[in-house]
Each structure stands twice: as structure tokens, then as C-alpha cells.
C-alpha positions in Angstrom: -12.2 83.4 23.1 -8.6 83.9 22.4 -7.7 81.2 25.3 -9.7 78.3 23.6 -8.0 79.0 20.5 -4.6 79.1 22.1 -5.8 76.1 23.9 -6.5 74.1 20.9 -3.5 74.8 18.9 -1.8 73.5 21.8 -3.9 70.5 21.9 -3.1 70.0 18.0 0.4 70.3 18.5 0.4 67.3 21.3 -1.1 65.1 18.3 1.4 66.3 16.0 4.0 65.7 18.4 3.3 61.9 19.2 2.6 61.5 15.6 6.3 62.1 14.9 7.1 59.9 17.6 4.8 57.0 16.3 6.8 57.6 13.1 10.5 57.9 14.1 9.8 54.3 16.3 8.2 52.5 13.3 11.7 54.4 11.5 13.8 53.0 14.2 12.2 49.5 13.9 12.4 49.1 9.9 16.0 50.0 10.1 16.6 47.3 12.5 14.9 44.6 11.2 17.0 45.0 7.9 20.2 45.6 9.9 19.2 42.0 11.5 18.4 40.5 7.7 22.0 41.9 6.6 24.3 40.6 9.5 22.5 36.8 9.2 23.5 36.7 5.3 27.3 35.9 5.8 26.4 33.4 7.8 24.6 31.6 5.0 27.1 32.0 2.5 30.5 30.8 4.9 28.2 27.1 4.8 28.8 26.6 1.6 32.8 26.1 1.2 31.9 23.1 3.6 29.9 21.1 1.6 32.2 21.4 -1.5 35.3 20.5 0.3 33.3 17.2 1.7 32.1 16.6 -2.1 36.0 16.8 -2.4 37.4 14.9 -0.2 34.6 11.7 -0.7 35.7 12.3 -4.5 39.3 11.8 -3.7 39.0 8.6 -2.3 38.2 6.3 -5.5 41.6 6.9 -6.7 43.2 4.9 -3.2 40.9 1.9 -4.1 42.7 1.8 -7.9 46.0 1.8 -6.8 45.7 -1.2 -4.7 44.4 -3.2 -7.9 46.6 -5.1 -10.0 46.8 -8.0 -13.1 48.2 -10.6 -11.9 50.3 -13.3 -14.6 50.9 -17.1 -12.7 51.3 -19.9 -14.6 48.2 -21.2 -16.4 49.1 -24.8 -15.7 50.5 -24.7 -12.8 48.0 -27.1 -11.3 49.0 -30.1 -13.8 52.6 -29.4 -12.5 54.1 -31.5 -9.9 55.6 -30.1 -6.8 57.7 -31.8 -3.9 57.9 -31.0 -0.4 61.4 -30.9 -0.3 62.1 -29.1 -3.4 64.2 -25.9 -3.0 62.6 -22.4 -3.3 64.3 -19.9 -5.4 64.2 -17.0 -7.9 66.5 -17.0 -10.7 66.5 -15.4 -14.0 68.2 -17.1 -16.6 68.1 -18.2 -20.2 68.5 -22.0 -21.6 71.4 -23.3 -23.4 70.6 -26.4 -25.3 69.2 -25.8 -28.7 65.8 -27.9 -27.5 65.1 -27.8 -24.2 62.0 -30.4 -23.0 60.3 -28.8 -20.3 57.6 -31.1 -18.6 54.9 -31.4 -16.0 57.3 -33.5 -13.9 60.6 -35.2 -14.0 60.3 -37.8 -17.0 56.9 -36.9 -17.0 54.5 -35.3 -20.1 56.3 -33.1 -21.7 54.7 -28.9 -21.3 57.1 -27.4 -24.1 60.3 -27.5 -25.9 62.1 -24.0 -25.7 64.4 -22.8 -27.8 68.4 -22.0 -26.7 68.6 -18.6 -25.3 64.7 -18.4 -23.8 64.4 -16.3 -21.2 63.2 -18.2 -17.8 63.0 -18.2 -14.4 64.1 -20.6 -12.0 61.9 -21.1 -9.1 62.8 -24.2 -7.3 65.3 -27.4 -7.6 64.6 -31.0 -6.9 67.3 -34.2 -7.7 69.0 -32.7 -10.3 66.0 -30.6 -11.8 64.7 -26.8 -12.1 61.2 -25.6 -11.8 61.1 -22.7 -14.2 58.5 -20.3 -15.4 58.9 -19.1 -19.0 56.5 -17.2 -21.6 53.8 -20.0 -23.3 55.5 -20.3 -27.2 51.6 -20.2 -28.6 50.8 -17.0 -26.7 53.1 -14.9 -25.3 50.4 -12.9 -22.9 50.7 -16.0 -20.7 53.0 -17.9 -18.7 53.9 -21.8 -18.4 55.8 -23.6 -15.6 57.7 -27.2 -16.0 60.4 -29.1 -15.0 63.7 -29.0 -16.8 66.8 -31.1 -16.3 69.7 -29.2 -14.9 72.1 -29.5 -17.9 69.9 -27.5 -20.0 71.5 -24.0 -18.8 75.2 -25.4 -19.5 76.7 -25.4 -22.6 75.0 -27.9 -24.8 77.1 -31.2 -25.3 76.8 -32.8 -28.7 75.0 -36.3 -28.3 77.6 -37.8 -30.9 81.0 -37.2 -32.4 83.8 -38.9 -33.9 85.8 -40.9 -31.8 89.5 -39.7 -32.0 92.6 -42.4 -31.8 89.6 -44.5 -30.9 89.1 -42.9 -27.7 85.8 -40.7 -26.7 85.7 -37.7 -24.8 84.8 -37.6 -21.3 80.6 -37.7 -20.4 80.6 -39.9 -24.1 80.7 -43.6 -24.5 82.0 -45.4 -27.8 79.0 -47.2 -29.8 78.8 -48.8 -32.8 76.2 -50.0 -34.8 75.1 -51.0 -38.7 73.3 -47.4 -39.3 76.3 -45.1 -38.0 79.2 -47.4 -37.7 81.3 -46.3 -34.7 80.4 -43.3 -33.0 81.2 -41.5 -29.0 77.4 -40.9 -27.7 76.8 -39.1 -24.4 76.2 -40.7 -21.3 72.9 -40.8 -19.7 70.4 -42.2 -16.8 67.2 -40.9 -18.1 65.5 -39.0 -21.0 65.8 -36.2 -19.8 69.5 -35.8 -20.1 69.4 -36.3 -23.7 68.6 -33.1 -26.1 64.7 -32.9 -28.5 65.3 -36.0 -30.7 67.3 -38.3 -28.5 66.6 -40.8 -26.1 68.4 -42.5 -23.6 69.1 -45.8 -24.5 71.4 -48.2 -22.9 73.4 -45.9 -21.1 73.3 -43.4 -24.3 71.5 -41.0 -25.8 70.8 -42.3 -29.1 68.6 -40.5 -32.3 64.5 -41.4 -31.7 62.5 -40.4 -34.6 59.2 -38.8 -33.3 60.5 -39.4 -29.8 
């Protein structure tokens, strides 16, 4: 009697036994599988930087676009102007010296503007005795004009008439006389355009023209 008890305590302890092994492995494999779930979740947040420097960089790129952008300002009427093949090319910035300057579409041609002494412009080419300039429009100063002007217009301006002295005129002037203003020296000319706002060439000589 004694050895079936001993027997079955021993038989209960061999169930005991591989219940705390049944345990200690489901123990081992919990503390695993969250080991596992903790080393993975680095991994998940080093993505993200990624994605914000890409958001950065395609951001960034905009700004190159801009820069290449720019107003530009020719001259409005440049295509009523008249060019010349074998007109000279250049880039000078000056300012006029008659006290009317006629600037027009071409040599003798329909007059653009009459500018003022001192107004700042640009020479851009030459052709026979004439400069292509470029020079802010009078009615709006946002935009810019382009005409002919005759090549005296940036020396000092010569007065159309004086007094003859002794009888004589000066040289570039031509003694005149007539009813209205008696005897007078006019300056010399071979076109209009030589002659200052209200003067035409007339006969060698750039005379007054109302409304001219």
C-alpha cells in the first residue's frame, strides 16, 4: 500500500514537472516575439526623414524656375522703324543737345517724337550721318521708343539765325535777306533734319516754318 502511494506522488510530480516546462517555453516564446516587435520599430521610424527631405528638395526647385524669368522693355514701335543693312551696331549712352530734337521713324521720314535738350538716350546704330536711339516714350515713361535722329543733335546746338557782323556770317551760316527779317546769317543745310523744331530747310537754309 505504501508503494502505490509513493508511486503516485511520483507520477504527480512528472505532470507537475512538464507543466512548468509547458510554461517556461510558452514564457520563452512571448518574450521573443515582443523582442522581435521591439527591434523592427526603428526601422519604421529611420523611413521617415526620407520622405521629408524628398518633399524638400522637389520644394526647392520652384525658386530656379523664377530666377530665370525676367520683364523685358524693347521699343514698342520698333517695327514702324526703319533699319539698314549696313547700318552700324553700337551701344552708347548719351543725352541730346539741341533744345528740340525730331526723332523719326526714318531719315526725313514721320516724325516719332521731339525730345527735349538734355534727354537721356541711347545710341544703338549709325547710318549716313544719322543715330538710331532708344529713349523713354514722353506720354509714358514705363515704355520705350526708338527713331532716327540726325547726328548734330548731341553737339552743341547752333542758332538757326544771327546778326551778321561787318556784313560777314559765321562759318556753317549763309547771309539771307528778306522783307519779314531784313538781313540775317541762317545756317546751312541739305535736308530737314539738320534744322532745329520750327525750321525747315529751305534753299540751302534753315528758315522759321510755322506748324512745320
Amino acid at each position: 500500500m505504501e508503494r502505490i502511494h509513493i508511486a503516485a506522488a511520483g507520477t504527480l510530480a512528472f505532470f507537475v514537472c512538464l507543466a512548468c516546462k509547458g510554461s517556461s517555453s510558452e514564457s520563452t516564446s512571448t518574450s521573443a516575439t515582443v523582442a522581435a516587435t521591439t527591434t523592427t520599430a526603428p526601422a519604421m521610424t529611420t523611413s521617415a526623414p526620407a520622405a521629408t527631405s524628398a518633399t524638400a528638395a522637389t520644394t526647392a526647385t520652384p525658386s530656379a524656375t523664377v530666377a530665370t524669368s525676367g520683364p523685358t522693355n524693347a521699343p514698342s514701335n520698333a517695327s514702324d522703324v526703319t533699319r539698314f543693312p549696313d547700318e552700324k551696331k553700337m551701344n552708347e549712352a548719351t543725352k541730346l543737345e539741341w533744345s528740340s530734337s525730331k526723332v523719326r521713324k526714318k531719315p526725313q521720314g514721320d516724325q516719332v517724337a521731339a525730345l527735349a535738350k538734355g534727354t537721356a538716350v541711347t545710341k544703338i546704330a549709325e547710318h549716313q550721318g544719322f543715330y538710331l536711339i532708344t529713349f523713354a516714350d514722353p506720354k509714358d515713361g514705363a515704355k520705350q521708343l526708338e527713331g532716327w535722329v540726325y547726328k548734330d543733335a548731341f553737339t552743341p546746338e547752333v542758332s538757326m539765325e544771327t546778326t551778321p557782323v561787318g556784313g560777314k556770317c559765321p562759318e556753317g551760316m549763309k547771309l539771307t535777306e528778306s522783307a519779314a527779317t531784313g538781313k540775317v546769317c541762317s545756317k546751312t543745310c541739305t535736308s530737314n533734319a539738320q534744322c532745329k523744331s520750327g525750321f525747315v530747310c529751305y534753299s540751302g537754309t534753315c528758315i522759321s516754318a510755322q506748324g512745320e
